[in-house]
KOLVODO-476004 format. One line per 8 residues: their letters; for each residue x, y, z of N, C-alpha, C. Coordinates in nm, 3 decimals, padded with zeros to 5 digits, always signed. Layout:
N
A	X/Y/Z/X/Y/Z/X/Y/Z | ...
//
This chain:
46
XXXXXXXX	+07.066/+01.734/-00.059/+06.922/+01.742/-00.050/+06.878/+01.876/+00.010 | +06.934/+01.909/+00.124/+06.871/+02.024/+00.198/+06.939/+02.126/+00.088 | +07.009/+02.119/+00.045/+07.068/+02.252/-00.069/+06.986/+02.281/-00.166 | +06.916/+02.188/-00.241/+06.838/+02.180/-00.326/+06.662/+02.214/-00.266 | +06.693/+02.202/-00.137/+06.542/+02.250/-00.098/+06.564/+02.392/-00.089 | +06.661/+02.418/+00.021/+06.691/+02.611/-00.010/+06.648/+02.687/-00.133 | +06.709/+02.619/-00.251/+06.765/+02.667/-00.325/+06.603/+02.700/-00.437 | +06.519/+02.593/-00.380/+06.363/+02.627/-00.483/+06.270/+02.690/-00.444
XXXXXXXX	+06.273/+02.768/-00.562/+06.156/+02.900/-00.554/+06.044/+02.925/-00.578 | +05.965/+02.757/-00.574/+05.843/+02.727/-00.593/+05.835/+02.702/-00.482 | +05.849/+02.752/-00.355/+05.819/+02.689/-00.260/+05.779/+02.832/-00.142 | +05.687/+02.801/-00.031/+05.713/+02.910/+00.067/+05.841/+02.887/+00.145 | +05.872/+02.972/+00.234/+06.013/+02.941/+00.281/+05.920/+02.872/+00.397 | +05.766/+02.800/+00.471/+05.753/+02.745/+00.569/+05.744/+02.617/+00.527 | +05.675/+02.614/+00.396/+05.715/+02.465/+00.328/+05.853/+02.419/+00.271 | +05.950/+02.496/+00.306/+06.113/+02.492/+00.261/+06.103/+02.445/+00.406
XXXXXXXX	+06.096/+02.488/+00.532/+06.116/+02.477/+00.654/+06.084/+02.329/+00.720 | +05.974/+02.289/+00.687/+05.867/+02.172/+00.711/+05.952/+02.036/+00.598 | +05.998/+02.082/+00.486/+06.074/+01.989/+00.421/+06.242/+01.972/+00.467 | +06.294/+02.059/+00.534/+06.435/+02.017/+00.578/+06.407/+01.959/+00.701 | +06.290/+02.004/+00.764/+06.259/+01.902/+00.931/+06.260/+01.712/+00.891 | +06.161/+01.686/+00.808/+06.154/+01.580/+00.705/+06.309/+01.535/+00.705 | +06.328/+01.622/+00.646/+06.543/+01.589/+00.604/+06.586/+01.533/+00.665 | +06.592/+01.642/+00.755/+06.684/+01.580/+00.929/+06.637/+01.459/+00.992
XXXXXXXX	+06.467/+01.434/+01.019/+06.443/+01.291/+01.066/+06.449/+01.171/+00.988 | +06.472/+01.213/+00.822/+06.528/+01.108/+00.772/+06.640/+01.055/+00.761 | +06.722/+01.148/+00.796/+06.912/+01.123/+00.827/+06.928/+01.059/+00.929 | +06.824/+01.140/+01.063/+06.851/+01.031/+01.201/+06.777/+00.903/+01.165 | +06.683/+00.882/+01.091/+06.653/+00.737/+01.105/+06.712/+00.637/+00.999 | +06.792/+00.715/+00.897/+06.935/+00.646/+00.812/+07.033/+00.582/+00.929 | +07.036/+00.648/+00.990/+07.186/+00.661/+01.095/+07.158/+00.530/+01.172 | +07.007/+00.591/+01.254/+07.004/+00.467/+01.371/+06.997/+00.320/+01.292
XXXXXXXX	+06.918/+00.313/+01.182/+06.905/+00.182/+01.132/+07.066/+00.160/+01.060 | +07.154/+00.211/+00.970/+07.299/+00.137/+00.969/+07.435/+00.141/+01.120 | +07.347/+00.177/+01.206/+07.423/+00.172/+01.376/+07.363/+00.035/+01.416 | +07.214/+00.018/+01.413/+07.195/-00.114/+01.455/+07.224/-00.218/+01.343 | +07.235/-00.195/+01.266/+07.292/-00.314/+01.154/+07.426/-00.336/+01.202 | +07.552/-00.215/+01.192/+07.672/-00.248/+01.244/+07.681/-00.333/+01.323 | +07.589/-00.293/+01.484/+07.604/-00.374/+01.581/+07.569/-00.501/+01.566 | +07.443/-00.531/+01.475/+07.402/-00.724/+01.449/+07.503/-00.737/+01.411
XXXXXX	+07.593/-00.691/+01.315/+07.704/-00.755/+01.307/+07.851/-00.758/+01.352 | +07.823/-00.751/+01.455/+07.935/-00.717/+01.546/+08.061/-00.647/+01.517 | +08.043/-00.481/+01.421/+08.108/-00.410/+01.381/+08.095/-00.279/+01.460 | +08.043/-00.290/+01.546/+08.044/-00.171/+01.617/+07.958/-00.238/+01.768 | +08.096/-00.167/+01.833/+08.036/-00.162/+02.010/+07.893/-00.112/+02.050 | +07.810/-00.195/+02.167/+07.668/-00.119/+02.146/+07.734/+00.025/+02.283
//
């Protein structure tokens, strides 16, 4: 995803910037929600 944002040239590089921020808080909130799933199911230590 973030490669493909670099990589387009319809874009300013602050709206390239403002879309990998997006990126990143969507990865951390991927992460935290299959960490607390693990843990409901008692696959991972809290």
């Amino acid at each position: 995803m973030k490669l493909s944002v670099l990589q387009d040239n319809k874009h300013t590089d602050a709206e390239k910037e403002n879309r990998l921020k997006e990126i990143d808080i969507e990865i951390h909130q991927t992460e935290e929600i299959m960490k607390h799933d693990l843990e409901y199911r008692g696959l991972l230590m809290p």
